[in-house]
C-alpha atoms as one frame of an Amber mdcrd trajectory, in Angstrom:
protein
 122.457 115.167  86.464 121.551 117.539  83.966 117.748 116.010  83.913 117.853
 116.488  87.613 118.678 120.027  87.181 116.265 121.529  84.780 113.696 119.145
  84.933 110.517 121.754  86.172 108.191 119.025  87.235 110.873 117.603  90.194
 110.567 113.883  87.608 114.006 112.949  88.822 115.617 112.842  91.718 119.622
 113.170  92.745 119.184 109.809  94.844 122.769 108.658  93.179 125.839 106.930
  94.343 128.281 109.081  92.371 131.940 107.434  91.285 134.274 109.637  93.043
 133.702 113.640  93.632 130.321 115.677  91.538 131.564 119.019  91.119 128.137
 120.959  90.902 129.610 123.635  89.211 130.233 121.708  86.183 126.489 121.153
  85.859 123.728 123.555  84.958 120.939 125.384  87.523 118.279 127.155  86.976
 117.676 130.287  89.061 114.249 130.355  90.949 111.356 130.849  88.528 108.712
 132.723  90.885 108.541 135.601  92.679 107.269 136.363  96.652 105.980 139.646
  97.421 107.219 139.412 101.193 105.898 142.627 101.986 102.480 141.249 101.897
 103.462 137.542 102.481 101.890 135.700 105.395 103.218 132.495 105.842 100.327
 131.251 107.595 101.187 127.819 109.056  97.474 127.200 109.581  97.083 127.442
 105.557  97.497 124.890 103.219  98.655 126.987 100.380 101.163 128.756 102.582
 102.630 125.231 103.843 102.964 123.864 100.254 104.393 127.388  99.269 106.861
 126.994 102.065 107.756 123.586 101.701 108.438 123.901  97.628 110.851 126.820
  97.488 113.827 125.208  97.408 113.199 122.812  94.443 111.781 123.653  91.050
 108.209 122.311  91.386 106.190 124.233  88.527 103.234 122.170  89.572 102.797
 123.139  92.512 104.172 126.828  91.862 101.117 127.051  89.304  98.277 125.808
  92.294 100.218 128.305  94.752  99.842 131.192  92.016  96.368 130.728  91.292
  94.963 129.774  95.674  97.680 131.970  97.015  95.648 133.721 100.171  98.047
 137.534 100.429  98.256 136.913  96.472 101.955 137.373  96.693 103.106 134.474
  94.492 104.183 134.633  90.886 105.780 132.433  88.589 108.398 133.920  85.976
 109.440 132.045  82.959 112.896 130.167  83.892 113.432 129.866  80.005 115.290
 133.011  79.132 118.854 133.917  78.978 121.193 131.608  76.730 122.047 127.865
  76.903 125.624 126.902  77.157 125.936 123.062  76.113 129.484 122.186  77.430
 130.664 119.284  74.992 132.818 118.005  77.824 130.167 116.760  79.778 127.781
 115.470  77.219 128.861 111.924  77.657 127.209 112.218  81.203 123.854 113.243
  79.517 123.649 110.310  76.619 120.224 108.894  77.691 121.075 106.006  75.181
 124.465 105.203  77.188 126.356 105.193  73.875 129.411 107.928  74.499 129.255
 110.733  72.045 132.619 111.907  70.069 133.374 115.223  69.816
């Protein structure tokens, strides 16, 4: 699920029948990579941009984020990098992530 995770177009989706119990924290996240100004946020049913802006918040969806950034209509909407910080690999689950389905040894 790691593709799942970070992926910032929304490519792949967590439609999976999972063998046993997924303990999410064993998998990365990404924190939200925009910012609202809700002081000067609308949230103007009637607008398109505000409905896509509304309906997109809970998933990473950079393409979108980017149209909502540039047609915002209060110009509250910013995107911030989600590529800082540091990347933790955990070798544990790395078998999980072989897109070649060949188990790695470590």
């Amino acid at each position: 699920m790691l593709c799942v995770v970070v992926c910032p177009t929304d490519a792949f989706h967590e439609n999976i029948e999972p063998e046993g119990q997924i303990v999410m924290d064993e998998f990365p996240t990404l924190e939200k990579f925009y910012e609202i100004d809700f002081d000067n946020c609308t949230e103007d049913k009637e607008n398109k941009i505000c409905q896509l802006c509304l309906t997109v918040r809970e998933r990473n969806h950079i393409q979108d984020y980017y149209k909502i950034s540039k047609e915002c209509p209060a110009d509250c909407f910013s995107i911030s990098t989600p590529i800082e910080g540091e990347v933790i690999i955990r070798k544990n689950m790395l078998h999980k992530c072989d897109p070649q389905g060949v188990n790695l040894l470590y």
